[in-house]
C-alpha positions in Angstrom: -1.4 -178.2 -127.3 0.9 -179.3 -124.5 -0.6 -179.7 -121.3 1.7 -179.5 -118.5 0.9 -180.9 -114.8 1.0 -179.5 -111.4 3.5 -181.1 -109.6 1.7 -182.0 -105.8 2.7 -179.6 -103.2 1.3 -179.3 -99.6 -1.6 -181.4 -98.0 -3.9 -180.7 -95.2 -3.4 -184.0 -93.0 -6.3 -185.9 -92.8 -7.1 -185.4 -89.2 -8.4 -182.2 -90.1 -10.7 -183.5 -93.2 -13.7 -183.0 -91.4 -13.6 -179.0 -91.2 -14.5 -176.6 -94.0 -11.6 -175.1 -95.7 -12.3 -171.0 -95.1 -9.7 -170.2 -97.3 -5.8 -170.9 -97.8 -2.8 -169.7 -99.0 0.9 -170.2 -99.3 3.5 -167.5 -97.6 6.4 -165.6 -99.0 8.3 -168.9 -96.9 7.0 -171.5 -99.0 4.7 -172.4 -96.2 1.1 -173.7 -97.1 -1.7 -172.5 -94.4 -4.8 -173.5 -94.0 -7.8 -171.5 -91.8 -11.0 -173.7 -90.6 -13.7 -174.0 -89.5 -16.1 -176.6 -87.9 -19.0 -175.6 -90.6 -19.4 -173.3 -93.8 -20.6 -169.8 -92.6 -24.0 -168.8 -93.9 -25.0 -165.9 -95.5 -26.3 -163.1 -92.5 -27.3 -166.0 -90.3 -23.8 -166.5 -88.8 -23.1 -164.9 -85.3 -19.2 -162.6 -86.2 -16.8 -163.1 -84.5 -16.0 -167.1 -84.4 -13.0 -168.7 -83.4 -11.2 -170.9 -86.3 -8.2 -173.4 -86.6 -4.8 -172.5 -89.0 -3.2 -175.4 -90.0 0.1 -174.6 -91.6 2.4 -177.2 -93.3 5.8 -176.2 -93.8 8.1 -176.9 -97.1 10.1 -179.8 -94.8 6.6 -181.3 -94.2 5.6 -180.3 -90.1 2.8 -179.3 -89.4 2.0 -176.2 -86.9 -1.6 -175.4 -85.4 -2.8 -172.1 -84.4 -5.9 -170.9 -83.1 -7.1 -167.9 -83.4 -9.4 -166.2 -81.6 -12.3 -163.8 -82.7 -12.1 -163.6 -86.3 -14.6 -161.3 -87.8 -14.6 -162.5 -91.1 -16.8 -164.6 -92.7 -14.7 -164.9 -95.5 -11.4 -163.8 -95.1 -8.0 -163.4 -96.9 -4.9 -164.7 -95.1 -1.5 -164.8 -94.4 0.9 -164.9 -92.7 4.3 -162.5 -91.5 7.7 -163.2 -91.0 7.7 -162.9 -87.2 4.9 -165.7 -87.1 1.6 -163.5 -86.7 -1.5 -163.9 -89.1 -3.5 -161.0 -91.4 -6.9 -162.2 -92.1 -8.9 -159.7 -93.7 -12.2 -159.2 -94.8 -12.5 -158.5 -98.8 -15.6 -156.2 -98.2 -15.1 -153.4 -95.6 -18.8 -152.6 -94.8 -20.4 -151.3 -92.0 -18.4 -152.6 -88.9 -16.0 -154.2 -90.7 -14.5 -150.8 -91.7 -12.2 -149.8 -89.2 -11.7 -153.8 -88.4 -11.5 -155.1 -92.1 -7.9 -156.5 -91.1 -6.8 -158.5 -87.9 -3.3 -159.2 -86.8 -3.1 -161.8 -84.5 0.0 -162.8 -82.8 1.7 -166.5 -82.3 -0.9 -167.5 -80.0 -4.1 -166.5 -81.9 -4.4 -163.4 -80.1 -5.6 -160.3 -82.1 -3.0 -157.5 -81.2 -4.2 -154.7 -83.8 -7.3 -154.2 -86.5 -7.3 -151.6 -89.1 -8.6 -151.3 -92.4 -7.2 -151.2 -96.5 -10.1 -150.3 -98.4 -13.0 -152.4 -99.8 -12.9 -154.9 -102.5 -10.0 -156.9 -101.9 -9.3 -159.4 -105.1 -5.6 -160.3 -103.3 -3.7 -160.1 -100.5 0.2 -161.1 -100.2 2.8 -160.7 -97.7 6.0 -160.0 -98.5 9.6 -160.8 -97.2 9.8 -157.3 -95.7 6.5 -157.6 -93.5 4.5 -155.4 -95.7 1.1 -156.7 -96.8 0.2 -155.8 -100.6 -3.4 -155.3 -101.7 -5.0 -156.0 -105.1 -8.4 -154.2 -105.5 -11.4 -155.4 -107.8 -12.7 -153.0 -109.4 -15.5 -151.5 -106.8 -12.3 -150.0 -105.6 -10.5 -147.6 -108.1 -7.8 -147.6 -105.4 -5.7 -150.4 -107.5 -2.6 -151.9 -106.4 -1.2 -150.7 -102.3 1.6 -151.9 -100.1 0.4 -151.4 -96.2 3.0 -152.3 -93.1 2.1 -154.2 -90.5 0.6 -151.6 -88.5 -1.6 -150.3 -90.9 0.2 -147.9 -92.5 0.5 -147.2 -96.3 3.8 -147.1 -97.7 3.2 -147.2 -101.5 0.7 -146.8 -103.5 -0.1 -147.1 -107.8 -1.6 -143.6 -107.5 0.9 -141.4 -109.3 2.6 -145.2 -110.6 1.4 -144.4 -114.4 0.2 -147.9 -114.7 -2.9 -147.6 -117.7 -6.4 -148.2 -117.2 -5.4 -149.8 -113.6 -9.4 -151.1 -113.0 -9.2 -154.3 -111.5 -5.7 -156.0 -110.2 -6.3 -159.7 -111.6 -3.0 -161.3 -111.0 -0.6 -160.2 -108.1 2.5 -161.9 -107.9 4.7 -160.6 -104.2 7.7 -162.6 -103.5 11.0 -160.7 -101.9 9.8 -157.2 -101.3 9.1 -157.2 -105.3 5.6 -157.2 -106.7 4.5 -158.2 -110.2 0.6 -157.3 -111.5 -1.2 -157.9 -114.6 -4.3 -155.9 -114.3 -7.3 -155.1 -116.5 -8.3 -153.6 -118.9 -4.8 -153.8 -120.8 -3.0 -156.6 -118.7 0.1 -154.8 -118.9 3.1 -156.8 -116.9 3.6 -154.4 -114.3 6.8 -154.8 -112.3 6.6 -153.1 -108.9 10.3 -152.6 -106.7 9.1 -150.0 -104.1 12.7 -150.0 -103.0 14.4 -148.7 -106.4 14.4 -145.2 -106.2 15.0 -144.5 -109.9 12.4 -146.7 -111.4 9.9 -148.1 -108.7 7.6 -149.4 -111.6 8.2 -150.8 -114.7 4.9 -151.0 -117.5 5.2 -153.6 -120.3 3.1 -153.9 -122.9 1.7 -157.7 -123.0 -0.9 -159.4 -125.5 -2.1 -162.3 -122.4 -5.5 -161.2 -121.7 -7.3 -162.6 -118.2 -4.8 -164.2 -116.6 -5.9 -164.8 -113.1 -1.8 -165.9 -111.7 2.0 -164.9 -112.9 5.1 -166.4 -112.7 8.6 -164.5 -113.4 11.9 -165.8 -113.2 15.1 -164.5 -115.0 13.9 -163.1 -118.2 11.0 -165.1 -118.7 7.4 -165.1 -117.8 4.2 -167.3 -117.4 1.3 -166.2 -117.1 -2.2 -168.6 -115.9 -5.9 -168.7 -116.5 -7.8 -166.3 -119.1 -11.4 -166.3 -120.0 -14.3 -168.8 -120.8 -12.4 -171.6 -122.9 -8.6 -170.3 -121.9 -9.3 -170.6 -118.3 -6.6 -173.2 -117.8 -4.7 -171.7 -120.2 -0.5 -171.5 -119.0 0.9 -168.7 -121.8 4.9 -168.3 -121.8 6.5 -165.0 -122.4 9.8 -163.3 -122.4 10.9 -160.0 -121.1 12.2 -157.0 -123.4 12.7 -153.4 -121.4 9.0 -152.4 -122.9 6.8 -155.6 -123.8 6.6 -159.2 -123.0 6.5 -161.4 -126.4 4.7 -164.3 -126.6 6.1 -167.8 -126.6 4.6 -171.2 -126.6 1.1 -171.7 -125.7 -0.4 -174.9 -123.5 -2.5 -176.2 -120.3 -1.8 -176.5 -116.4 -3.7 -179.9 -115.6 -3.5 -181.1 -111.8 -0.9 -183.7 -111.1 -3.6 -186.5 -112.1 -4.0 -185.0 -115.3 -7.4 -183.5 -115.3 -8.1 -179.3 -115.2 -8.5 -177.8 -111.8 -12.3 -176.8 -112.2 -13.2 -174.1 -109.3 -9.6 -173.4 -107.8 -7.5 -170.9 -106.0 -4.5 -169.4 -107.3 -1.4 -168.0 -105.4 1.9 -166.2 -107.0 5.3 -166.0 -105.7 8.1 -165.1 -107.8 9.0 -168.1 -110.3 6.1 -170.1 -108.8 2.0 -170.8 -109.2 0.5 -172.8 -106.7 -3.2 -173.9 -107.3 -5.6 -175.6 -105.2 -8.5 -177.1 -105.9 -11.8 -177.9 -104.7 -12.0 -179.5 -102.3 -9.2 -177.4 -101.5 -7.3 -179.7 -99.2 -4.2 -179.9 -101.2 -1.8 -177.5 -103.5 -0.3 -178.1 -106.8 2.5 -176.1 -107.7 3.9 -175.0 -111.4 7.3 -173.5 -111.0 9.0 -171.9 -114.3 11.9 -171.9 -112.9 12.4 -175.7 -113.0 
């Protein structure tokens, strides 16, 4: 089976080594972001909110810090908008994180509006347009839902006609397009809010548990499965109803061995995957 390697991406510069990684992600921009802390919160025994540390490394290599102030997540989803301000968001909305689940905060750290997207939050992307997408687990029947900035919903897989939409396990947001492969089915679900004729598009697709998607052109990848297929990289291409399978390998890190526990981020042709200790990305793009 051919194993294919990550090709090294984005670092967090050692200076900041001695933090713990909160969580990270790479924008709609190519930019990779980092959000510390100075220690790994603790189940009920941490006092909310804390002030943390984003470290973002941009494609060309500098580096930008931003502190923000009063985040009330312990552990949060981020990213970041085109105008420079942060979302982190709390995957649970419980008790007072309800109303507060999400946090804008502006260039300076500064938290300028809250509001709140539903519980159960398996993915959160930003796309070109400013509009944050949401990917539900499946505690949260509400699926697959673009928000704007404010806190507004603007689309939503509701009356979409996607199957059996339980549990949104890859998300894939780059331009102000979406892609999903969500259980039970794992259809390829192509999402254009902005086509008026055909918003979404449902193929048929015989990938089952991928946890990351990459499209590009007519082709399709898609990455991760279940038990023995987690690092599994399965190539497709795209008819008008299904995706047929292609070739069938692995996605190693760029020293050759599998990721082990990881994080996973899709944008358009690309997969970026980080893993523990989670101070560095690798990036699989099937458009190279």
């Amino acid at each position: 089976m051919q194993k294919t390697a990550l090709t090294p991406y984005a670092h967090l510069p050692r200076s900041h080594h001695d933090r713990h990684v909160l969580t990270s992600t790479v924008d709609v921009f190519g930019a990779a972001h980092w959000l510390l802390t100075e220690r790994a919160p603790q189940p009920g025994g941490d006092v909310l909110p804390f002030d943390t540390l984003v470290v973002s490394v941009q494609p060309d290599g500098d580096v930008e810090l931003t502190e923000l102030s009063a985040v009330r997540a312990r552990w949060p989803h981020l990213d970041r908008l085109p105008d420079g301000r942060f979302v982190a968001a709390a995957s649970r909305a419980r008790r007072y994180e309800d109303a507060n689940q999400v946090q804008i905060f502006d260039a300076l750290g500064r938290e300028t509006l809250s509001f709140s997207v539903g519980d159960a939050i398996e993915h959160l992307l930003v796309d070109e347009a400013g509009h944050i997408w949401v990917g539900h687990f499946d505690e949260n029947p509400a699926g697959i839902r673009r928000w704007n900035a404010t806190g507004r919903l603007v689309w939503t897989s509701d009356d979409a006609h996607i199957p059996d939409l339980f549990d949104c396990y890859a998300l894939n947001v780059s331009g102000t397009t979406a892609w999903a492969c969500p259980y039970t089915d794992f259809p390829l679900v192509e999402i254009r809010p902005n086509r008026p004729d055909q918003p979404v598009t449902v193929r048929a697709n015989s990938v089952r548990g991928a946890k990351a998607v990459a499209v590009h052109g007519g082709r399709v990848a898609f990455y991760g499965g279940y038990g023995e297929e987690r690092d599994r990289l399965a190539h497709g291409e795209l008819t008008e109803t299904s995706v047929e399978p292609k070739e069938v390998g692995l996605l190693s890190l760029p020293d050759g061995p599998a990721p082990g526990r990881r994080r996973v981020v899709s944008r358009g042709s690309r997969i970026y995957v980080q893993a523990e200790p989670f101070s560095a990305w690798g990036v699989f793009d099937l458009s190279s």
